[in-house]
LUMVOSE-365975 format. One record per atom (N, C-alpha, C): residue in one letter; atom name; x, y negated, z negated; residue number from 1. Coordinates in steps of 0.001 Angstrom, whole numbers. Atoms other than C-alpha are relative to their C-alpha. Layout:
// residues N
SITE   resn   name         u         v         w   resi
SITE      A     CA         X         Y         Z    NUM
...
END
This chain:
// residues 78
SITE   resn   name         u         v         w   resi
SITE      X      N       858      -367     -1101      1
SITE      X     CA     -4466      3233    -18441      1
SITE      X      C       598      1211       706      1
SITE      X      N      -572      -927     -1332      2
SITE      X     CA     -4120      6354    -16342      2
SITE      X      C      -342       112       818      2
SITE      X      N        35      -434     -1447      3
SITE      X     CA     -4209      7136    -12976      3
SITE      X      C       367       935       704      3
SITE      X      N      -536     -1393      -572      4
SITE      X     CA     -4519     10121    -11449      4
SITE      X      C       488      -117      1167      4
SITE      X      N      -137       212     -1187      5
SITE      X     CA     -3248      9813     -7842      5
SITE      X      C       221      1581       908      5
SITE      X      N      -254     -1232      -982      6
SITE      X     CA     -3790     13192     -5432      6
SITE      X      C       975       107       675      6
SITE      X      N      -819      -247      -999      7
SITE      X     CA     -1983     14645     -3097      7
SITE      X      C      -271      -916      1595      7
SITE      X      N       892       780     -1390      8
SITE      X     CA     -4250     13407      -217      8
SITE      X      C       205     -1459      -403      8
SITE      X      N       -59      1435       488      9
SITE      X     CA     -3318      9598     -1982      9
SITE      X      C     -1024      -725       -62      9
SITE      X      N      1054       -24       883     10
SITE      X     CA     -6603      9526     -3572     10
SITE      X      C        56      -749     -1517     10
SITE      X      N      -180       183      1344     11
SITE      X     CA     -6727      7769     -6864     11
SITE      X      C     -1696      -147      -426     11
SITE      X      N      1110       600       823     12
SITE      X     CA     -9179      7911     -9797     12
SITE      X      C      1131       273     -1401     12
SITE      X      N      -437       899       883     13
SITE      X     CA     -9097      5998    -12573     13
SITE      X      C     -1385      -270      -733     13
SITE      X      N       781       874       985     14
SITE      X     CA    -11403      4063    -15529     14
SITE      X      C       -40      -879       460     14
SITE      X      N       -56      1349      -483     15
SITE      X     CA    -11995      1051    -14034     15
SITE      X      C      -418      -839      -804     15
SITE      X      N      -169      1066      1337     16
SITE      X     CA    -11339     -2362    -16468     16
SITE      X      C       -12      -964      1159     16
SITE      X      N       124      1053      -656     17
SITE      X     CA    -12209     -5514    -14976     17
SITE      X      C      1614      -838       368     17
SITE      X      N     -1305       571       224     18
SITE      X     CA     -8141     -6268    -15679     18
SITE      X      C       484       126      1335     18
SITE      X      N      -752      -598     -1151     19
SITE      X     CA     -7509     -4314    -12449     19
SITE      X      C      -468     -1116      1569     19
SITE      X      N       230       754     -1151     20
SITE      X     CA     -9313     -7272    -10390     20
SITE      X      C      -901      1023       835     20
SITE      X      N       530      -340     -1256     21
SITE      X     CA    -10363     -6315     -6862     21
SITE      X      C       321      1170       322     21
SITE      X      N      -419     -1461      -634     22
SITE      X     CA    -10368     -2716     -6015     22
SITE      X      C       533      -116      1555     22
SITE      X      N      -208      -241     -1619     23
SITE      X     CA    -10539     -3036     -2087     23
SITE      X      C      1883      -368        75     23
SITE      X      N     -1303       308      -172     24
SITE      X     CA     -6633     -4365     -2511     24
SITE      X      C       355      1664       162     24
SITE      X      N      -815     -1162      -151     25
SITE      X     CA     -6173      -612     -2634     25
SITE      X      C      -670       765      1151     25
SITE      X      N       655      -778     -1356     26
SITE      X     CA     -8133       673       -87     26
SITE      X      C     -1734      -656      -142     26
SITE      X      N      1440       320       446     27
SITE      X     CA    -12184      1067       267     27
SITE      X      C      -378       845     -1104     27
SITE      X      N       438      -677      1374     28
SITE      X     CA    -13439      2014     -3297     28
SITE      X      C     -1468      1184       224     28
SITE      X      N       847      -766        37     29
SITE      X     CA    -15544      4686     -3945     29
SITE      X      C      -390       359     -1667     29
SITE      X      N        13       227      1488     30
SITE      X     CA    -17101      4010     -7540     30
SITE      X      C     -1257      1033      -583     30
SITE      X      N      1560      -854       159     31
SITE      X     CA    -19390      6037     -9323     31
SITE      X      C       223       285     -1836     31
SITE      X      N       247       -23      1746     32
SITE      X     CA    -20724      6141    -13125     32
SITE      X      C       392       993      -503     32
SITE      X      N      -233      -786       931     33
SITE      X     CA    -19168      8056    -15861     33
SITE      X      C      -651       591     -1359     33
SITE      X      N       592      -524      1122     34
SITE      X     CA    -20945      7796    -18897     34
SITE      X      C     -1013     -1209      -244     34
SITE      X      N       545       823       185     35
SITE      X     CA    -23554      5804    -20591     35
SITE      X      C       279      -470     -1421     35
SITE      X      N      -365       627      1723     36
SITE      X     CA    -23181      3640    -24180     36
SITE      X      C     -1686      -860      -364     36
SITE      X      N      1413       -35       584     37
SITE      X     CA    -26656      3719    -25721     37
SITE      X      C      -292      -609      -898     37
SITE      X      N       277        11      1731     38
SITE      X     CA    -28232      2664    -29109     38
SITE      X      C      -805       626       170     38
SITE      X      N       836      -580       276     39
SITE      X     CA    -30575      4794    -30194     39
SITE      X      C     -1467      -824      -718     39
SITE      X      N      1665       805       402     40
SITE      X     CA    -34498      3849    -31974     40
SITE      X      C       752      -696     -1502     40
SITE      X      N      -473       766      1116     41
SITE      X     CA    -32107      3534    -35347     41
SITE      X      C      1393      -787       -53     41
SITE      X      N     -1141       824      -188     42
SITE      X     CA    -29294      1179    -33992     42
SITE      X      C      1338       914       136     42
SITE      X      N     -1023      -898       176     43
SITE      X     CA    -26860      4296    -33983     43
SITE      X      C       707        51      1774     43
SITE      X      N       -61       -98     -1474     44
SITE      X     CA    -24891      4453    -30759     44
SITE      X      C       858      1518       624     44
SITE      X      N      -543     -1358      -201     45
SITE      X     CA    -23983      7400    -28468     45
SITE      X      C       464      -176      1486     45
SITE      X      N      -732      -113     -1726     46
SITE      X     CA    -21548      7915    -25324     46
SITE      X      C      -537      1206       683     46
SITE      X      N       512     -1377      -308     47
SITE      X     CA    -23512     10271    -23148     47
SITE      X      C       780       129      1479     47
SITE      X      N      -907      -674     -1119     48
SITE      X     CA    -20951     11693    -20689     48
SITE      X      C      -549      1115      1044     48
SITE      X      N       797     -1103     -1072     49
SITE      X     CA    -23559     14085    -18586     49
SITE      X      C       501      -618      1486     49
SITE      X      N      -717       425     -1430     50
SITE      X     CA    -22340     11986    -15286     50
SITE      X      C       833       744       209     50
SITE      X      N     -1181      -705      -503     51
SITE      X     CA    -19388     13686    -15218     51
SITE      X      C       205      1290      -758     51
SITE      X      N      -196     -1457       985     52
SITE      X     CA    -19970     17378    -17120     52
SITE      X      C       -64      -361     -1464     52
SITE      X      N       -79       121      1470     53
SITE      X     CA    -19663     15829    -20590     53
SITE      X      C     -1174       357      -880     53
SITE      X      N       670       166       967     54
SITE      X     CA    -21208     15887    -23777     54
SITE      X      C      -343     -1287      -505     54
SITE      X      N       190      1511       840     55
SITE      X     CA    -22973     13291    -25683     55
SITE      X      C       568      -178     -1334     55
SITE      X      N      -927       880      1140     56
SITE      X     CA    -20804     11294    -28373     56
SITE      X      C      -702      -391      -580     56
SITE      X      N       877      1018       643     57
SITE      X     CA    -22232     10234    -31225     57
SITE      X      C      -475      1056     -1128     57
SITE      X      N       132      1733      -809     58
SITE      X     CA    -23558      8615    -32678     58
SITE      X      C      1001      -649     -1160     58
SITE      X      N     -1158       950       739     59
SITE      X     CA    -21310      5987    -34321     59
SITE      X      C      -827     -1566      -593     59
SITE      X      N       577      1322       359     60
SITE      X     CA    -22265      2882    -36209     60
SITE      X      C       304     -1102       763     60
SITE      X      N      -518      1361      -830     61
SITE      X     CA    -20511       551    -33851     61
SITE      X      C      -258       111      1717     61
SITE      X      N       -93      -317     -2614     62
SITE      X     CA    -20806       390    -29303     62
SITE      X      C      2039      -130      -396     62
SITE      X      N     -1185      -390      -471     63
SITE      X     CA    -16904      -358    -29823     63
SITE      X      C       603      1593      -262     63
SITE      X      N      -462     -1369       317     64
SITE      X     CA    -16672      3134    -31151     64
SITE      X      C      -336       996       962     64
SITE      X      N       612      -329     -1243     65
SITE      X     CA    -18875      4217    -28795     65
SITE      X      C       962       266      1162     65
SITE      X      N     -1044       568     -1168     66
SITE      X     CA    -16633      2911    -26151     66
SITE      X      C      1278       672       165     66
SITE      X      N     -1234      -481       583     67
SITE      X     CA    -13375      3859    -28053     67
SITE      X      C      -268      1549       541     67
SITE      X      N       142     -1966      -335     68
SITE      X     CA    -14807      7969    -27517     68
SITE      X      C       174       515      1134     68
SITE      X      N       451       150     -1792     69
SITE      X     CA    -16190      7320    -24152     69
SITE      X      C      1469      -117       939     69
SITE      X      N     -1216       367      -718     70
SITE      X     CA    -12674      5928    -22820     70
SITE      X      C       848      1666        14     70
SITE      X      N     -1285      -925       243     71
SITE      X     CA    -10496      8847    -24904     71
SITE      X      C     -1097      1303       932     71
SITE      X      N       930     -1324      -476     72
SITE      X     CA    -13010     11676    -23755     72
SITE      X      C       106      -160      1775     72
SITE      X      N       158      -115     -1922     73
SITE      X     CA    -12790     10773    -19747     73
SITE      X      C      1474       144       213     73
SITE      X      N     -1764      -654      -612     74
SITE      X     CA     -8486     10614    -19937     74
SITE      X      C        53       922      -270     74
SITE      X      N      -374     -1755       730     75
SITE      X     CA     -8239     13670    -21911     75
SITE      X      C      -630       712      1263     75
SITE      X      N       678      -748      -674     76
SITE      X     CA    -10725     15654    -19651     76
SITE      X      C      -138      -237      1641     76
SITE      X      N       365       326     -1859     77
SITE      X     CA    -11550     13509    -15962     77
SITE      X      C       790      -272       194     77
SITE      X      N      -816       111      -855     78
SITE      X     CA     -8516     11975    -15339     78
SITE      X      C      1377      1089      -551     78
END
């Protein structure tokens, strides 16, 4: 997992249900990254336009999906 943490002591992050309760860190401020689709022929695609991206895809599987979606937001958002 990474975590970016600002100067101003700001953090963003991927948020995984592992992390529990956000408010333990302050008041959250959450907001969508990408979407994990199927398409009309079961094909799936990570469409990253929320945050500047490109759409992923498509992949035969959602965990692949997922798998892109995750590496594509550390590499680039956080």
């Amino acid at each position: 997992m990474n975590i970016r943490i600002g100067t101003d002591g700001t953090m963003k992050l991927l948020y995984t249900e592992d992390l529990g309760d956000l408010n333990k860190f302050g008041t959250p401020r959450i907001r969508r990254a990408s979407h994990v689709e199927p398409d009309k022929k079961g094909r799936w695609w990570a469409n990253l336009k929320p945050v500047g991206g490109p759409k992923l895809g498509p992949f035969k599987r959602r965990t692949e999906a997922l798998r892109a979606e995750v590496e594509w937001i550390e590499k680039r958002v956080l």
